[in-house]
Each structure stands twice: as structure tokens, then as C-alpha cells.
C-alpha positions, 0 to 999 in steps of 0.5 A: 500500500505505501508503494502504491501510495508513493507512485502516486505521489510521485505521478501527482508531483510529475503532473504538477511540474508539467503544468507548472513548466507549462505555465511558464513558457513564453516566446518573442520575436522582433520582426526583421526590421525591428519595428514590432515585437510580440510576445506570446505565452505557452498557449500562443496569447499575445501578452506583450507588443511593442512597436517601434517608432518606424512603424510610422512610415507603414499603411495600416494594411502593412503594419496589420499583416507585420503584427500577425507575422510576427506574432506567429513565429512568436507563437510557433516558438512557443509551441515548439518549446511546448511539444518539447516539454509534453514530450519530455512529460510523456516519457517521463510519465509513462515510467510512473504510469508502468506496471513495475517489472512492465519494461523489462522485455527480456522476459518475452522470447517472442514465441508461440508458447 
């Protein structure tokens, strides 16, 4: 019962990491010119922009289409780190989630019986 109790523990703690790891992911990107900056969190929400005084010089259809360019690589690099961390939890999660003895293959000969 007290190493059913602790794998729990720890899948619980596994679980709360994550999330907490999730939470914290943010990710900019300046377009090239440096006229905008955007900054997205973990689940791609624009939480900063800064434009700079060159935007001036843009239509507003330009600044418009700089704005979301630039957001969304903002928000790919975002979710890149994101898969990175899921796929780091996946892995880690599956050895608590494992019958204990279940990923040890070397008793399976591959036959019939």
C-alpha cells in the first residue's frame, strides 16, 4: 500500500511540474526590421507588443499583416518549446504510469508458447 501510495505521489508531483513548466513558457520575436515585437505565452496569447517608432512610415494594411507575422513565429516558438516539454512529460510519465517489472522485455522470447 505505501508503494502504491508513493507512485502516486510521485505521478501527482510529475503532473504538477508539467503544468507548472507549462505555465511558464513564453516566446518573442522582433520582426526583421525591428519595428514590432510580440510576445506570446505557452498557449500562443499575445501578452506583450511593442512597436517601434518606424512603424510610422507603414499603411495600416502593412503594419496589420507585420503584427500577425510576427506574432506567429512568436507563437510557433512557443509551441515548439511546448511539444518539447509534453514530450519530455510523456516519457517521463509513462515510467510512473508502468506496471513495475512492465519494461523489462527480456522476459518475452517472442514465441508461440
Amino acid at each position: 500500500m505505501d508503494e502504491l501510495e508513493a507512485r502516486a505521489r510521485r505521478q501527482l508531483d510529475s503532473l504538477t511540474e508539467v503544468n507548472e513548466r507549462l505555465g511558464r513558457i513564453v516566446a518573442s520575436e522582433t520582426s526583421p526590421n525591428g519595428e514590432v515585437r510580440a510576445e506570446v505565452d505557452g498557449m500562443g496569447a499575445l501578452v506583450d507588443l511593442k512597436l517601434s517608432d518606424r512603424v510610422g512610415g507603414l499603411s495600416g494594411k502593412q503594419l496589420e499583416q507585420l503584427i500577425v507575422a510576427t506574432a506567429n513565429v512568436a507563437c510557433q516558438k512557443a509551441f515548439a518549446q511546448r511539444a518539447k516539454v509534453m514530450e519530455e512529460f510523456s516519457e517521463e510519465f509513462a515510467g510512473l504510469v508502468a506496471a513495475p517489472g512492465a519494461h523489462d522485455d527480456s522476459r518475452n522470447d517472442g514465441g508461440d508458447g
